[in-house]
N, C-alpha and C positions, 0 to 999 in steps of 0.2 A: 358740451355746454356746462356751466356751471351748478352745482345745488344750488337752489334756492331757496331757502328754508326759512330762513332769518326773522323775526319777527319785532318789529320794532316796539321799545320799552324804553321808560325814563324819559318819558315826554312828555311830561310836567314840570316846569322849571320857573325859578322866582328870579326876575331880571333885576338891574341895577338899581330900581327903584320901588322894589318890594310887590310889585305885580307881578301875581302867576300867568304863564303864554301857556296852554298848549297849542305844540306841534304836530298834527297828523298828518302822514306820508300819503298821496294818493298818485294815481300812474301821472306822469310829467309833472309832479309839482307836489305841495302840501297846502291844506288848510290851516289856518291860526286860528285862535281865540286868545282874548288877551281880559285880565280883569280890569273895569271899567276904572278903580282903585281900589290901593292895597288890602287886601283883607277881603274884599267881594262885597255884599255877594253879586251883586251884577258882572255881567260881563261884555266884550265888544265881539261881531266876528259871525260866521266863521268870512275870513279873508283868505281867499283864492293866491297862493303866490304858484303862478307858473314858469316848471324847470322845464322846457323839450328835453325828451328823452329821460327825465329823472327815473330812477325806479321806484317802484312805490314800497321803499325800505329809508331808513332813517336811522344813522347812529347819533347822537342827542349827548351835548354835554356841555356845562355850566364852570368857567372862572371863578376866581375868587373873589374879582369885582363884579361879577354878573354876566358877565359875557356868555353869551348864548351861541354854541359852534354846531353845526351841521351838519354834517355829511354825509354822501349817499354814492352809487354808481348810476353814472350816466352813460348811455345807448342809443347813439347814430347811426341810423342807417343811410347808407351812400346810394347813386345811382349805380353801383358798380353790385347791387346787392349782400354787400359784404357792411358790419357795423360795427361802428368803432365804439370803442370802451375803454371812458376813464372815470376817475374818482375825484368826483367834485366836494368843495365844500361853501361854507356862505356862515356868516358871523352877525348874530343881532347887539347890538352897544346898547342900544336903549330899546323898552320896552313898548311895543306897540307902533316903532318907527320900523320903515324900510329895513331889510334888509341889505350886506351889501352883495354886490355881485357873486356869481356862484364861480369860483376860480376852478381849475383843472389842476392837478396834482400828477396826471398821467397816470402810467403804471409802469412797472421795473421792466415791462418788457417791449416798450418805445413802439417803433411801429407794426412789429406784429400785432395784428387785429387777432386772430384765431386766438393765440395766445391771450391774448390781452379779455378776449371774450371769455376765459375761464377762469377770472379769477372772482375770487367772493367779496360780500359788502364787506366796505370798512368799517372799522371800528377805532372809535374817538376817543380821547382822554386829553384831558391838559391839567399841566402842572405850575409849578411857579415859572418854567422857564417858557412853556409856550404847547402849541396844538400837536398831537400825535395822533398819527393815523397807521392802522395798520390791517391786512387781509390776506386773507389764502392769495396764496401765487400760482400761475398755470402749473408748474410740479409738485404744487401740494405740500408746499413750506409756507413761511409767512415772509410779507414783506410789507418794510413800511416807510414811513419820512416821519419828519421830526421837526419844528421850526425853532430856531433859537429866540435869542432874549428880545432882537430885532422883529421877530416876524417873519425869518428868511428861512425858506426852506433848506434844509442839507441834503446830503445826499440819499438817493435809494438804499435800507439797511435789510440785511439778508440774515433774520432770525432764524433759521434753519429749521429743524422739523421736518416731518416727513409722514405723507398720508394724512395729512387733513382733511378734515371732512367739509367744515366752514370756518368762518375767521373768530366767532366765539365770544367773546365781550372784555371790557377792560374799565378800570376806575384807579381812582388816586386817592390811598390811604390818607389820615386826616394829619402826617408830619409829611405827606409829600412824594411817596412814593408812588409808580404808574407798577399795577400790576394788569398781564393777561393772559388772560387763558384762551384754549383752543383744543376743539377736539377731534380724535383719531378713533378710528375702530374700537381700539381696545385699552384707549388711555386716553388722559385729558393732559395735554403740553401747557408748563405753567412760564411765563417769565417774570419776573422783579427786577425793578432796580434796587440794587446795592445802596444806593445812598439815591439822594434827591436829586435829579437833574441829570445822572450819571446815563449809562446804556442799561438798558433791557440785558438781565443775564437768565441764563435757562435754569432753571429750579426740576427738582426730581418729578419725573410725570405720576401722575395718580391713574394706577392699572382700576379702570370703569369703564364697561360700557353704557356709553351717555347717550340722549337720546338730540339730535339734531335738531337745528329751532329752539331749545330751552335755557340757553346760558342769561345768564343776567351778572352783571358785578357792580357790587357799591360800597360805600366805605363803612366798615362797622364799627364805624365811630370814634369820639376822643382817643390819642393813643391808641389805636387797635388798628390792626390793618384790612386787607379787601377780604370783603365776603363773596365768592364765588358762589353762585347756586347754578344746578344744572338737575335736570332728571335721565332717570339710570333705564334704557331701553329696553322694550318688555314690558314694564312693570310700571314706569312715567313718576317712578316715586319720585320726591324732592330731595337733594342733597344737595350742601351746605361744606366750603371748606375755607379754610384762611392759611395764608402763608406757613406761618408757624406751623400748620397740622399736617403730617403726614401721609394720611388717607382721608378720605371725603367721609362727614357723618351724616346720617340721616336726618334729615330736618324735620319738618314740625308736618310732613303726612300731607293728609287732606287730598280730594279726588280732585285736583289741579291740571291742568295741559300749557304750553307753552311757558316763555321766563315768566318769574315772577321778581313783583316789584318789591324792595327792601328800601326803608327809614328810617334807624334805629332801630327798634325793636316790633316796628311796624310790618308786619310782610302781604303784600294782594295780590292774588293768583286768578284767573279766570278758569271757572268749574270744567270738569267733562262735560257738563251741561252747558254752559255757556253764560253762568253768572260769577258778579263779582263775587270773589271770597278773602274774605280780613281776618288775618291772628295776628295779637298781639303778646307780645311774652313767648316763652317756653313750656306753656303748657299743653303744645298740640290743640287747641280748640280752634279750631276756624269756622266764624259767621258767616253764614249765606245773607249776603244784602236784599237779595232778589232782583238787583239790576241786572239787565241780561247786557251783552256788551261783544265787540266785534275785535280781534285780537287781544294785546295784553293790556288790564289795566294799569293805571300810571299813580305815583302818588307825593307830594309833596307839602311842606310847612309855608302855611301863610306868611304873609307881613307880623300877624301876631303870633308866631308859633303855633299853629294848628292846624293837624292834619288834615291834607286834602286828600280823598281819592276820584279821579276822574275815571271815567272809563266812555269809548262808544258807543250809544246805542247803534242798536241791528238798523235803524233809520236814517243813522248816519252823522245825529247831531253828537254833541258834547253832552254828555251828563256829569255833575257836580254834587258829591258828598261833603260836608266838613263837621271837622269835630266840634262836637259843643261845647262851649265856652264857659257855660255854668256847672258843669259834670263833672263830679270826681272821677279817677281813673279816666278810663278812653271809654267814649261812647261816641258814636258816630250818628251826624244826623242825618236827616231824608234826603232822596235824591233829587235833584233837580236839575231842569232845563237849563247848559247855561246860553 
């Protein structure tokens, strides 16, 4: 069977119309919450959207018009006791409306079930040309699809690699490029595109051992390309690399567990303990909120530029941070129920 490690992040997102949704993964389906209007602070929710069979994992990623894309693997069991496995996704246009249907993508290895049962979540990205999806393959390389400028799927692409562990994360630098990574035993497997819209080419791997479950990727902003973060096994430190850098540098510390979230210069981790924790800048200080919170926290820019960080509480609901409005530098205000 497959790992399953994966822990879904970046599931905070600002729709077409300047309302923040979170999406939270739950077994066959997710919960919503949506802002009741832009900026908050109220909110709608949570809304039950029921996937059969969804797994309760979530790659999570946002257009440049707001498009909200989804995707997860889904798990039918037959009467024959065998079950089948493909890689679904589902696309929100506007915020707080329906989603639409959750489509089937398959997987590269058609009707082998066995096969098909070991490969790992996808992982999302979209660029100017359209949705990318990509995951560990039953031999432990990556495989993915691609949709054009139409919205038409192309064909199954065979990124190669070897000994993956899981499918790892991916994002779209801020002139357009889809970088991803993915990690092996004793290296982390990086691709880019060469130019915008082009194929995914393999980039030199970074000799690390990474710790599984901890990838995250986001774009570190104007002109700068994807920041990868992953923590280094053993040890759970945080590290930090970008295209350009040849080996991975240690990041900004802190007693963190699973990805963490990146916003510019914003980064939120969830503690060994199991609270939120926020550093801003380069100087290694990370604040404990005291929010206690149930996988990774999530973090995004309102309708008026201002950070939000959300996280689970241990009870299940939504909790809501946002930056204050009147405060020089970043100060984060109190949590709240949304």
């Amino acid at each position: 069977m497959a790992v399953r490690t994966a822990t879904t992040t970046g599931w905070l997102l600002r729709g077409d119309d300047g309302r923040l949704t979170a999406y939270v993964p739950v077994s066959g389906g997710l919960l919503r919450w949506t802002e009741a209007r832009p900026g908050g602070p109220e909110w709608t929710g949570p809304e039950r959207v029921d996937v059969p069979g969804l797994e309760p994992y979530l790659s999570i990623t946002r257009s440049a018009e707001g498009y909200v894309y989804l995707a997860g693997l889904r798990r039918r069991p037959h009467e024959d006791g065998r079950a089948e496995t493909d890689v679904v996704y589902s696309t929100q246009f506007q915020s707080g409306r329906a989603m639409t249907q959750w489509r089937s993508i398959g997987t590269p290895h058609g009707g082998d079930w066995e096969k098909a049962g070991r490969i790992g979540f996808p992982v999302a990205a979209v660029d100017g040309v359209g949705l990318h999806l990509y995951f560990r393959n039953a031999g432990r390389g990556i495989s993915g699809r691609r949709q054009d400028a139409k919205g038409i799927w192309g064909r199954w692409l065979d990124l190669a690699g070897s000994k993956v562990v899981e499918s790892g994360s991916a994002a779209v630098s801020a002139d357009g490029h889809v970088e991803l990574v993915a990690p092996a035993p004793d290296h982390v497997l990086r691709w880019r595109q060469e130019e915008p819209g082009g194929p995914l080419k393999r980039m030199p791997d970074t000799a690390v051992k990474s710790l599984p479950g901890s990838f995250s990727s986001a774009s570190a902003g104007a002109g700068a390309d994807v920041a990868h973060y992953w923590r280094t096994e053993g040890d759970s430190v945080l590290h930090t690399q970008c295209a350009g850098e040849s080996r991975a540098l240690p990041s900004l510390g802190g007693d963190g567990s699973g990805p963490v979230a990146a916003l510019g210069d914003v980064l939120v981790q969830r503690s060994g303990a199991g609270r939120v924790l926020v550093a801003v800048g380069e100087d290694g200080s990370w604040t404990d909120t005291g929010q206690e919170c149930v996988g990774a926290p999530a973090v995004a820019y309102d309708a008026e530029g201002r950070v939000v960080v959300a996280a689970v509480a241990p009870d299940g609901g939504l909790r809501v941070a946002r930056q204050r409005g009147d405060a020089a530098g970043f100060d984060l205000g109190p949590w709240a129920r949304a």
